[in-house]
C-alpha positions as CSV (number, residue, x, y, z in Angstrom):
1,X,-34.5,-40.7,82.4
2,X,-36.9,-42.1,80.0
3,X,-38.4,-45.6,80.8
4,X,-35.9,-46.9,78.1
5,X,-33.0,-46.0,79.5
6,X,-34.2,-46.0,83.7
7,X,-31.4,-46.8,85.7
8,X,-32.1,-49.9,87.6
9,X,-28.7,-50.9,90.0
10,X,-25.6,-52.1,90.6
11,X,-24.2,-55.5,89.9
12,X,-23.5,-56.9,93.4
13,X,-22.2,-60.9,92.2
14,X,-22.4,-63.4,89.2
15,X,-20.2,-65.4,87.4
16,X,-19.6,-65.7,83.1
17,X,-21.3,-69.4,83.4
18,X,-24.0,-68.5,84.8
19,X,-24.7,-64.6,84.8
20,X,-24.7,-61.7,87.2
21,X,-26.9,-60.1,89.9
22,X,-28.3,-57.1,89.9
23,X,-29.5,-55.1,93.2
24,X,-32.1,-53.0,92.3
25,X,-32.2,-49.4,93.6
26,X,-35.1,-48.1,96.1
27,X,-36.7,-46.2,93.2
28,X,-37.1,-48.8,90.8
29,X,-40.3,-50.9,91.2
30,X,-39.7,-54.4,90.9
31,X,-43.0,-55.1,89.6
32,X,-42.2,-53.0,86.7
33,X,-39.4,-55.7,86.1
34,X,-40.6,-58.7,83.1
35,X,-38.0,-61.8,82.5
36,X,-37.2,-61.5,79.2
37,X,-36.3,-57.4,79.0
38,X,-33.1,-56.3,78.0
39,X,-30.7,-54.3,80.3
40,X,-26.9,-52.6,79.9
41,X,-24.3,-53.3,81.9
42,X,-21.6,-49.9,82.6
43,X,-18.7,-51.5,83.5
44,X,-15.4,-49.8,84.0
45,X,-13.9,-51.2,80.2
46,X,-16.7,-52.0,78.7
47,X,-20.8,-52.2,77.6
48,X,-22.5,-55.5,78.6
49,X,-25.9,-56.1,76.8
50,X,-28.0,-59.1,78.7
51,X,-31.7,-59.9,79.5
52,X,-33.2,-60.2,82.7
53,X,-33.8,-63.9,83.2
54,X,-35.0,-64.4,86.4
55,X,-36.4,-61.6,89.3
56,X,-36.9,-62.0,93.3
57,X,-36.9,-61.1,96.8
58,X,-33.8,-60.3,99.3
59,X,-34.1,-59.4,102.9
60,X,-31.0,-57.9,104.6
61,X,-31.9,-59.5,108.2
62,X,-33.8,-62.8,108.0
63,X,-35.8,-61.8,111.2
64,X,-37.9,-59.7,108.9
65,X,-39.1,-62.7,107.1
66,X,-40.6,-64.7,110.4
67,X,-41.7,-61.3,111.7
68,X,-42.9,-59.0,108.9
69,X,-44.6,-55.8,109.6
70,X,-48.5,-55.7,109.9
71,X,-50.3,-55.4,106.6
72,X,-52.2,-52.2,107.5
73,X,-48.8,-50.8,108.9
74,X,-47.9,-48.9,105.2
75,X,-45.2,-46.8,106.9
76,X,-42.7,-49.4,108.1
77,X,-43.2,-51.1,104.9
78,X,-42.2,-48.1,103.2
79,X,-39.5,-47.6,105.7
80,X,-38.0,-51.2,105.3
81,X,-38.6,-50.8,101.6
82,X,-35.1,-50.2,99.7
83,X,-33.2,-50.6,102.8
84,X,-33.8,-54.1,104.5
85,X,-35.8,-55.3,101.9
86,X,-35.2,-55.0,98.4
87,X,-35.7,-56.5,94.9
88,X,-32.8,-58.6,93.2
89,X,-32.7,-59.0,89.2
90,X,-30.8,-62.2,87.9
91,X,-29.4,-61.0,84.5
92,X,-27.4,-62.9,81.1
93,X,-24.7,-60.6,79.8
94,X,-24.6,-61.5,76.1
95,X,-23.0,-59.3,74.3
96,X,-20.5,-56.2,74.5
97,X,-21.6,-53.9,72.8
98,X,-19.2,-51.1,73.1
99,X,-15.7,-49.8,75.2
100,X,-13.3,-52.5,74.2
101,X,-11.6,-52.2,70.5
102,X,-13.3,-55.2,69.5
103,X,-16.4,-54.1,69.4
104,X,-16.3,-50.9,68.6
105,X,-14.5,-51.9,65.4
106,X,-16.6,-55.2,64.9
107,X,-19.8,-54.2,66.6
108,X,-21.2,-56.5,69.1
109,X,-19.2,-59.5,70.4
110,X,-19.7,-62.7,72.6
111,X,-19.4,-61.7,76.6
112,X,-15.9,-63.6,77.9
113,X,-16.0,-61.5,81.6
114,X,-18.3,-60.0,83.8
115,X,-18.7,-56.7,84.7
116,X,-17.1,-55.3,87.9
117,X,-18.4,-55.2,91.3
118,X,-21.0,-52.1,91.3
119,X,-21.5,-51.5,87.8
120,X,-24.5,-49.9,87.0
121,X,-27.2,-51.2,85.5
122,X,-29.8,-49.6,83.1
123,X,-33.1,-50.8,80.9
124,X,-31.7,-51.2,76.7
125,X,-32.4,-48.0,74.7
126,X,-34.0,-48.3,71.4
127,X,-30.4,-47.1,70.0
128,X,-28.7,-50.1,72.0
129,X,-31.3,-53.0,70.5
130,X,-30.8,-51.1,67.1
131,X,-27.0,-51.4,67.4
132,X,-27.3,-55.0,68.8
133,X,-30.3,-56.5,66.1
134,X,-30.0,-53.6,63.0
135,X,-33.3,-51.9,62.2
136,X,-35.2,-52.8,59.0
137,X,-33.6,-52.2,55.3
138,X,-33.5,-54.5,51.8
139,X,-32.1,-58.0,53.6
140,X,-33.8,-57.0,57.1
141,X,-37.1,-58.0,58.0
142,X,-39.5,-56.4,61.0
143,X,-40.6,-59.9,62.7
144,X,-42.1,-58.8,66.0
145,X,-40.8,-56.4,69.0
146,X,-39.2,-57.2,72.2
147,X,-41.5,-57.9,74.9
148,X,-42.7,-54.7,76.5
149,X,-40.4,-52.6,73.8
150,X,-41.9,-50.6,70.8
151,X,-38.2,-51.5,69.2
152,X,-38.6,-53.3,66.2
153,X,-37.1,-56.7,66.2
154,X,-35.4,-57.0,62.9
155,X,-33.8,-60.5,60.9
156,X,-31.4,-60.6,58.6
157,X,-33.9,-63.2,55.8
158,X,-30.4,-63.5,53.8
159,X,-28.4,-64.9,56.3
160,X,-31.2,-67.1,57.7
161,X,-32.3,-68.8,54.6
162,X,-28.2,-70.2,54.2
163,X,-28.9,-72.6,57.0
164,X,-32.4,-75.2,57.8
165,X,-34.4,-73.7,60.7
166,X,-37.3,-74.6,62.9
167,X,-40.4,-73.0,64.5
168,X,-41.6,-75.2,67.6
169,X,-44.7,-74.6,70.0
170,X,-47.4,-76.9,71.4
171,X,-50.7,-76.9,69.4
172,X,-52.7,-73.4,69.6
173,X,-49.7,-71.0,70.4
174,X,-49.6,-69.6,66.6
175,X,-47.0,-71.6,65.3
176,X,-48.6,-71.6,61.6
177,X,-49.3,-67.3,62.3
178,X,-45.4,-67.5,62.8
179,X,-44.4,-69.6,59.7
180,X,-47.1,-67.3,57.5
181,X,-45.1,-64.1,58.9
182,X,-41.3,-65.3,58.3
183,X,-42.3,-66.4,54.8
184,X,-44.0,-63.1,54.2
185,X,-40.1,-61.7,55.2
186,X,-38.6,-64.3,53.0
187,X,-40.5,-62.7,49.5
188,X,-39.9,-59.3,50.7
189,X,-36.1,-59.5,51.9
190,X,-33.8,-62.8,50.3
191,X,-33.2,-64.1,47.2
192,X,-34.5,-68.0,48.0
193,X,-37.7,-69.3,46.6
194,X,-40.0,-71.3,48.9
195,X,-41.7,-74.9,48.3
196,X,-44.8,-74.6,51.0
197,X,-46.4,-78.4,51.5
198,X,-49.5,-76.6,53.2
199,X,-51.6,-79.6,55.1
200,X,-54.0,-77.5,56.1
201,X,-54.7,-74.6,53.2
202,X,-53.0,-72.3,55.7
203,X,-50.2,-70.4,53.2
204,X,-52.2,-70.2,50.1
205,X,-54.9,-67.9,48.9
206,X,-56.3,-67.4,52.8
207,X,-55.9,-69.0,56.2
208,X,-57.3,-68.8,59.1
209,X,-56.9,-66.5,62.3
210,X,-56.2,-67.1,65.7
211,X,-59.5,-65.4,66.4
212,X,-62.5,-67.7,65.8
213,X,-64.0,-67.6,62.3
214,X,-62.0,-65.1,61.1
215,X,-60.0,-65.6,57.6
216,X,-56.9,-63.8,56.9
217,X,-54.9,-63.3,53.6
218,X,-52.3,-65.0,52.9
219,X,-49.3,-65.2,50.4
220,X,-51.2,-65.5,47.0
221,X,-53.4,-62.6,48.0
222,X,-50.5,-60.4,48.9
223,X,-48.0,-61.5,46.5
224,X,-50.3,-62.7,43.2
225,X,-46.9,-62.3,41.2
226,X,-44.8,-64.0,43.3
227,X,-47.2,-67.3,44.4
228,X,-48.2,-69.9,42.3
229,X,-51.1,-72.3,44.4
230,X,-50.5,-76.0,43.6
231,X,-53.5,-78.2,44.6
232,X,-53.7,-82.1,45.1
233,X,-57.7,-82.0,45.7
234,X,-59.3,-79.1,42.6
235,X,-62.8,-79.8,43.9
236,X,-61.6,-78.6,47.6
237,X,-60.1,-75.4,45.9
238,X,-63.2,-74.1,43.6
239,X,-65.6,-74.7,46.8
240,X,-63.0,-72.3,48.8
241,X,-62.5,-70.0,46.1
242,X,-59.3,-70.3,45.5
243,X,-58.0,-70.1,41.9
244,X,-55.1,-72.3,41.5
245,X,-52.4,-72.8,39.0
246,X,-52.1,-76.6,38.7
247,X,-53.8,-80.1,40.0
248,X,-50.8,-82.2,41.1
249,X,-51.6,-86.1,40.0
250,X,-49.4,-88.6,41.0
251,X,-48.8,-92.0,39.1
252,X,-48.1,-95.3,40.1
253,X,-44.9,-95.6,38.4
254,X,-43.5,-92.4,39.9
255,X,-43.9,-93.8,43.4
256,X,-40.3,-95.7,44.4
257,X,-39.8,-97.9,47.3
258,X,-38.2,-95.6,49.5
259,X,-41.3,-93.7,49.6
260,X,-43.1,-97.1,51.2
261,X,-40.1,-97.9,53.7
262,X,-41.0,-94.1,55.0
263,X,-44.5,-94.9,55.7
264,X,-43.7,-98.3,57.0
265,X,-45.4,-96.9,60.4
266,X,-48.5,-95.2,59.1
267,X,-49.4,-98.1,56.8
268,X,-48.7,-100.3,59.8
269,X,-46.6,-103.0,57.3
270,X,-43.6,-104.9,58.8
271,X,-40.1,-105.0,58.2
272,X,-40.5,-108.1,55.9
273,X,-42.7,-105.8,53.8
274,X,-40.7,-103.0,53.7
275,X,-38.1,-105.1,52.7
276,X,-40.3,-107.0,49.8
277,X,-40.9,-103.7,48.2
278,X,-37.5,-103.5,47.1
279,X,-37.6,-106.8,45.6
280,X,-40.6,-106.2,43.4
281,X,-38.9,-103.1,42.5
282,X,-36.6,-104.8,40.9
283,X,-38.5,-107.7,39.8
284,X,-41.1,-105.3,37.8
285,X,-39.1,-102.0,37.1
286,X,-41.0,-98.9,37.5
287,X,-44.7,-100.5,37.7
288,X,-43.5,-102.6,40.0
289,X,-46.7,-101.5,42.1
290,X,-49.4,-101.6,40.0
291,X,-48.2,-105.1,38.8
292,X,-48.2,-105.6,42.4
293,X,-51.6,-104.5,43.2
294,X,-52.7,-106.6,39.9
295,X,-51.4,-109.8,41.3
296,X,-53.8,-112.5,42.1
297,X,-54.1,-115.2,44.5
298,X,-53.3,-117.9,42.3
299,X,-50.6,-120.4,41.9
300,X,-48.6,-118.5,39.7
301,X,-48.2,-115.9,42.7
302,X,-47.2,-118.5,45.5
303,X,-44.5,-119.7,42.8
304,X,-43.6,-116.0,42.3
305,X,-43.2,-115.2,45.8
306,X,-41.6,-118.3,47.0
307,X,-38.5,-117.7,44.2
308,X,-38.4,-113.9,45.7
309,X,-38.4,-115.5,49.4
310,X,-41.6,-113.5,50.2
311,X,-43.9,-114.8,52.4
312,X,-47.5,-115.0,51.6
313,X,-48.7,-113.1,55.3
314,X,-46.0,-110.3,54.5
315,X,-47.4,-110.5,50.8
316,X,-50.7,-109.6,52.0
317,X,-49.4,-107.2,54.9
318,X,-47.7,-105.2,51.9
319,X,-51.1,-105.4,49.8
320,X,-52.8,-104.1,52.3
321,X,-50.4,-101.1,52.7
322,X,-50.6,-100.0,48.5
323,X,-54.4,-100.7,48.4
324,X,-54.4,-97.6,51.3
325,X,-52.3,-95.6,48.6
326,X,-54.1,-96.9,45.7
327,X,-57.3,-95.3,47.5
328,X,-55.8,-91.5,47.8
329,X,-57.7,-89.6,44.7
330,X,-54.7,-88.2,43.3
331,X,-53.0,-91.5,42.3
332,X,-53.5,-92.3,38.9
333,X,-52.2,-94.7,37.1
334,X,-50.2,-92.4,34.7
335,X,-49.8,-88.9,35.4
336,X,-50.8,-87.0,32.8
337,X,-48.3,-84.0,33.6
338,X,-45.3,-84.1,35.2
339,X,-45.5,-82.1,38.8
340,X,-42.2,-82.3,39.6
341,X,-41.2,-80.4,36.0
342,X,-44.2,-77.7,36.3
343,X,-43.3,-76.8,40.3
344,X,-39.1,-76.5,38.9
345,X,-40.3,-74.4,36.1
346,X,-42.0,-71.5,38.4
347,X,-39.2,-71.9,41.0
348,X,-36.7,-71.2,38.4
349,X,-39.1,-68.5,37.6
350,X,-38.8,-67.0,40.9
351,X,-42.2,-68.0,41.8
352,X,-42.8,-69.5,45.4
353,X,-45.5,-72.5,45.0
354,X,-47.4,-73.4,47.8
355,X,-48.8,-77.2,47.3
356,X,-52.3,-77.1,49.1
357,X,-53.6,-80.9,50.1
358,X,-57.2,-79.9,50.5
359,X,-59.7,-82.5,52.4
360,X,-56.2,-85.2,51.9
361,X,-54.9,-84.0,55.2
362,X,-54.3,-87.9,55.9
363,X,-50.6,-88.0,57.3
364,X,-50.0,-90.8,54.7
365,X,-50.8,-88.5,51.8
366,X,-48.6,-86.0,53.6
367,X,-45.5,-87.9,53.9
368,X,-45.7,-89.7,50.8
369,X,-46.3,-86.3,48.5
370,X,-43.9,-84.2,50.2
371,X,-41.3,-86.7,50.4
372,X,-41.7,-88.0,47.0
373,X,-42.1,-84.3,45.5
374,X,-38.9,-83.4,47.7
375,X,-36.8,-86.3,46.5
376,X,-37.0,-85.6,43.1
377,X,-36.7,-81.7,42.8
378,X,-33.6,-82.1,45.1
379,X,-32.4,-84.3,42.7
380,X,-32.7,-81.8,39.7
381,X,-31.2,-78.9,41.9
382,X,-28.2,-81.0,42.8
383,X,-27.7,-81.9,39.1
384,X,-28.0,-78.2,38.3
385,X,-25.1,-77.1,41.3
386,X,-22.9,-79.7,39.8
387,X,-23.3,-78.6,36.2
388,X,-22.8,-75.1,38.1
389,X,-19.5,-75.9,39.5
390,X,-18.3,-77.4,36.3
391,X,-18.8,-73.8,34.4
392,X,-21.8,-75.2,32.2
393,X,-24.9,-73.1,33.8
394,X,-25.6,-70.5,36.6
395,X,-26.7,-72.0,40.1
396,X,-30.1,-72.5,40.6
397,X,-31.8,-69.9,42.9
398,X,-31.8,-71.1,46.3
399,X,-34.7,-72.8,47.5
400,X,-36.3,-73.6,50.9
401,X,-38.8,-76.2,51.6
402,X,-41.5,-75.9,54.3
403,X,-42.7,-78.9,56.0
404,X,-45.6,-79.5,59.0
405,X,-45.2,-82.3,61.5
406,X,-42.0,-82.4,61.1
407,X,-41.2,-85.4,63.2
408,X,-43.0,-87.9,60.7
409,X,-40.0,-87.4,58.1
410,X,-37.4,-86.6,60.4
411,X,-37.6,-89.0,63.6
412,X,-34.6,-91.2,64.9
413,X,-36.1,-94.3,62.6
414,X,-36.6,-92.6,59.4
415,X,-34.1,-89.5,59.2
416,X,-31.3,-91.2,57.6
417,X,-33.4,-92.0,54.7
418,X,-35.8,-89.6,54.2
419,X,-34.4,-86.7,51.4
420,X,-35.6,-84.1,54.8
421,X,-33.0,-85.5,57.0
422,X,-30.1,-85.1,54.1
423,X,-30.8,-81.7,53.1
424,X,-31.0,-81.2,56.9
425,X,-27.3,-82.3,56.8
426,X,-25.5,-81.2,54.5
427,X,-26.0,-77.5,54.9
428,X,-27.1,-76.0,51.9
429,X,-24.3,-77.9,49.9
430,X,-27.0,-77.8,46.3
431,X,-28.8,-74.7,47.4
432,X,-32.0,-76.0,49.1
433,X,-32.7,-75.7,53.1
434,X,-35.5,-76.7,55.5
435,X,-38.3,-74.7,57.0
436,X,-39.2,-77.3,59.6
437,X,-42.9,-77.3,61.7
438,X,-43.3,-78.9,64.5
439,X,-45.2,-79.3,68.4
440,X,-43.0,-82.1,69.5
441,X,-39.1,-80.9,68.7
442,X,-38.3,-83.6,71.2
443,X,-39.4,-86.6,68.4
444,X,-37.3,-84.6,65.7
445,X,-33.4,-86.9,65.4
446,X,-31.1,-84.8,67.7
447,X,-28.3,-84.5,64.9
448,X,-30.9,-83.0,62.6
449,X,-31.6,-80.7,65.7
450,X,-28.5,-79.6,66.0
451,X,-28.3,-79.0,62.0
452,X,-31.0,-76.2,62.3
453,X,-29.4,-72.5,62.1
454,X,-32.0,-70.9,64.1
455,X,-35.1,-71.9,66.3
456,X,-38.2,-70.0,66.7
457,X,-40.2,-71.6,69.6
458,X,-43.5,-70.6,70.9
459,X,-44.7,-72.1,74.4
460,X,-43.4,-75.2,75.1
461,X,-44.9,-77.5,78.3
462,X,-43.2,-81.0,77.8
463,X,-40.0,-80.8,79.4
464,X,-38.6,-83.1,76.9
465,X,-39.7,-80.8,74.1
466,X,-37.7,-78.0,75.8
467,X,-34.8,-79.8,76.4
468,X,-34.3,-80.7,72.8
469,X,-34.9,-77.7,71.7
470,X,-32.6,-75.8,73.6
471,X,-29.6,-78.3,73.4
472,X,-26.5,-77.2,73.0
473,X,-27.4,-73.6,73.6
474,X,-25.3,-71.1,76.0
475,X,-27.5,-70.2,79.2
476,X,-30.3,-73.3,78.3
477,X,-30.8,-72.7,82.3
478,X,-31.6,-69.5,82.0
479,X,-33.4,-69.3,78.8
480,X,-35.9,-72.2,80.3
481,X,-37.0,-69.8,82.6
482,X,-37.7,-67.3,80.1
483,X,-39.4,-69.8,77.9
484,X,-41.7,-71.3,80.3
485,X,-43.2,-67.3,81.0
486,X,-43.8,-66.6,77.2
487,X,-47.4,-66.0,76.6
488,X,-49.7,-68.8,75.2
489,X,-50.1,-66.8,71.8
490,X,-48.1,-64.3,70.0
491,X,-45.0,-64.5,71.1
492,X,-41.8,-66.1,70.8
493,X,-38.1,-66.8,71.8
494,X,-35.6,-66.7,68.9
495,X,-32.1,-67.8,69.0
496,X,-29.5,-69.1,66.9
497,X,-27.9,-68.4,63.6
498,X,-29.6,-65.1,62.5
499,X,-30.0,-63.3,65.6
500,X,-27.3,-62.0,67.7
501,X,-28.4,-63.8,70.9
502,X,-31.3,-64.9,72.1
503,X,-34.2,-63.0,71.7
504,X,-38.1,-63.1,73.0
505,X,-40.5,-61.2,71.3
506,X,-44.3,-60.3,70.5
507,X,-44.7,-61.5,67.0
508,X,-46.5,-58.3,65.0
509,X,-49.6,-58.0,64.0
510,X,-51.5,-59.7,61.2
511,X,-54.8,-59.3,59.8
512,X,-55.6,-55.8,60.0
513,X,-55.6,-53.3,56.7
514,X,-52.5,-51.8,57.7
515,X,-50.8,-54.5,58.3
516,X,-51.5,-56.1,54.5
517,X,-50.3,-52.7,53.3
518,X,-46.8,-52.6,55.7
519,X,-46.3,-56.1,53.8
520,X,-47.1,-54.9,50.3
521,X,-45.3,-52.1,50.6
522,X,-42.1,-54.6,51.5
523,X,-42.2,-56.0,47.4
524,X,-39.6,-54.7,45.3
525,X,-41.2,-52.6,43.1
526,X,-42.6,-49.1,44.5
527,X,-45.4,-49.6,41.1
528,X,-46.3,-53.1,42.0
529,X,-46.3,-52.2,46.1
530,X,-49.0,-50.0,44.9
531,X,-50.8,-51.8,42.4
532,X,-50.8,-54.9,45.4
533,X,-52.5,-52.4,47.6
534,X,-55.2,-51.1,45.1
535,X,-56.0,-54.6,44.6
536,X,-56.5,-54.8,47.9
537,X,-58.9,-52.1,49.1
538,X,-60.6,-50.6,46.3
């Protein structure tokens, strides 16, 4: 047999909750075993398809254990080897993938049994992680391979973009490499267009590799046709090289009090000022802040406040707070183009726009942008999936917004009212989902959590972290284990709406010429695949 398909045992106990075990035979090494491998299951009925989630020891007389042989006496360890000692494999049955009518009519379905006593157990062949995950065609993307498979691991980009999902991983595991790879998939393979609120210039022109000092291309440089580079800081942009296609400036009177009650934290204001932002809202209309920010300490202000029931000390407190905002360079007191317009008008072009915030990588010019931006936008698109449903105009094209740190818009405080923790919600109701970023899952609002269609998460170390993002999942047990042995970088455990069952992987390669010319050669257009490529390398 081939290393693929190398018989391993026999199923000797288990249960459906919490999986079976397998004893392995005298000729398979268990140090050739890896958590996280995929086996099959022969059962008399049917085809079980699970991964190996845990491995260990098993002595047949626990005498051998107090007394075991010498170490330089190789022949009774040989001897004892297969016989009274041997190697035990705890394994997840998933999936049957074949004998029962069900699947073989319907392909692959949830495991309800266990296999028999003495089934035999054998390593997944590339044909059984084809039949179980697909193999790569127009809606599937090539994200990575199962650890210590050449199999590609394929996802269906259609079905995942229907539903908000989340990549998680602690700082350094290549959570940004990750997000730079499944939007790559999501040009190539869906129909959805992509809003990228890029902190750190990392989904742009270029970013930056996981090897020290090394620059990668990114989306613009792959895709010219199909990326538009918004910029909040110009300057930043021209010193990097990057040519962009519009400087976002934000006014005064486009900023709403929402957007303040969201930063309430960051600008370190109290409840009272949070609160008095409302009232000047409505006590100067849409330049409520400017006229704010113009107001002086006279006694025409303490009359003002004291008929508004503001307080001088949470006056000043909320002063303090817009002179921050006031500060950011791209806040102008009139906008002299509308952002929100020009970013609709190359979505509805089919053009993803990645927003780039240069040297403002303040978390306050973060939230406030993105959640301001966001608002609106989602605004227009549920205007247009109303007009849709009434028979006036054709649905706008799905869109998906990507968002870093995460937990700032969509903690247990702030995700009722941020626009992040609606569209999280409600499910794709007006066509737009979440890409979510994150290294502490475990701050994230658990219904919002539970929202997400599929997870991608890299390590994880804070038990917390892991917890949350493996709630609610079948086999969270066993999965922890695989989880906590993923390497530090490159790879991953998937799970969730667009993959059958849970998968870990080793995410593919980026970086290297023929990895830019496997994704050009993913566009639509055979001409423009090669016309991307020439631009490339000649």
């Amino acid at each position: 047999m081939t290393e693929t398909n190398q018989a391993l045992g026999i199923v000797v106990s288990g249960s459906v909750e919490k999986g079976v075990d397998i004893r392995l035979d005298a000729q398979a090494s268990i140090e050739d075993m890896v958590v996280g491998r995929y086996v099959t299951i022969k059962g008399k009925k049917r085809r079980f398809f699970g991964m190996i989630t845990d491995i260990s020891l098993g002595v047949t007389d626990e005498a051998i254990t107090a007394t075991p042989p010498d170490s330089a006496d190789s022949f009774t360890a040989e001897v004892l080897e297969g016989t009274a000692t041997y190697g035990t494999l705890h394994v997840l049955p998933m999936l049957t993938i074949g004998g029962d009518v069900a699947s073989i009519v319907e392909g692959p379905q949830p495991v309800k049994t266990v296999p028999s006593h003495f089934s035999r157990v054998s390593l997944a062949s590339e044909q059984d992680m084809e039949l179980v995950f697909g193999k790569e065609d127009a809606q599937r993307f090539w994200i990575g391979n199962p650890l210590d498979m050449e199999t590609k691991l394929c996802l269906n980009l259609e079905e995942l973009v229907k539903r908000s999902n989340g990549i998680f991983g602690k700082s350094g595991t290549g959570k940004t490499f990750l997000t730079r790879l499944l939007l790559i998939g999501m040009l190539q393979k869906s129909k959805a267009v992509n809003l990228i609120f890029d902190m750190h210039n990392e989904y742009g022109w270029e970013g930056s590799s996981e090897s020290a000092g090394r620059k990668v291309k990114a989306l613009k440089q792959l895709f010219p046709e199909k990326v538009a580079v918004f910029t909040l800081d110009e300057e930043n942009s021209k010193r990097r090289g990057v040519s962009t296609d519009f400087t976002v400036r934000i006014g005064f009177d486009e900023i709403e009090p929402e957007d303040i009650a969201l930063l309430r934290q960051t600008l370190n204001l109290t409840e009272a000022a949070t609160e008095a932002v409302y009232q000047l809202r409505r006590r100067f209309g849409r330049d409520w802040m400017q006229k704010t920010l113009d107001l002086s300490d006279s006694e025409d202000t303490k009359n003002l406040l004291q008929q508004m029931n503001i307080h001088e000390s949470t006056f000043q407190n909320l002063r303090r707070g817009l002179a921050t905002i006031r500060r950011l360079p791209f806040i102008v007191q009139r906008a002299p183009v509308d952002a929100v317009k020009s970013i609709l008008e190359y979505l509805d072009r089919g053009i993803n726009v990645v927003l780039e915030f240069g040297r403002h990588r303040d978390i306050t010019a973060y939230v406030l942008v993105a959640n301001m931006l966001a608002r609106r936008i989602y605004t227009r698109y549920q205007e247009k999936m109303e007009a849709s449903m009434a028979g006036n105009v054709a649905a706008p094209t799905p869109l998906v917004i990507t968002i870093e740190e995460a937990h700032k818009f969509l903690n247990r405080e702030v995700a009722n009212y941020t626009i992040f923790g609606t569209i999280a919600r409600e499910m794709r109701k007006y066509n737009v989902t979440l890409l979510v970023i994150d290294q502490r899952p475990s701050a994230i609002d658990e219904e919002v959590m539970s929202q997400l269609g599929t997870k991608i998460t890299c390590l994880l170390d804070n038990e917390r972290d892991i917890d949350s993002v493996l709630a609610g999942v079948s086999g969270k047990n066993e999965l922890k284990t695989v989880l906590a042995r993923l390497a530090p970088k490159q790879q991953a455990l998937i799970f969730g709406h667009a993959v059958p069952m849970p998968v870990p992987i080793k995410t593919r390669e980026w970086g290297s010429q023929e990895s830019y010319k496997e994704f050009a050669r993913g566009t639509d257009s055979k001409q423009q695949a090669e016309k991307d490529i020439k631009e490339l390398f000649d």
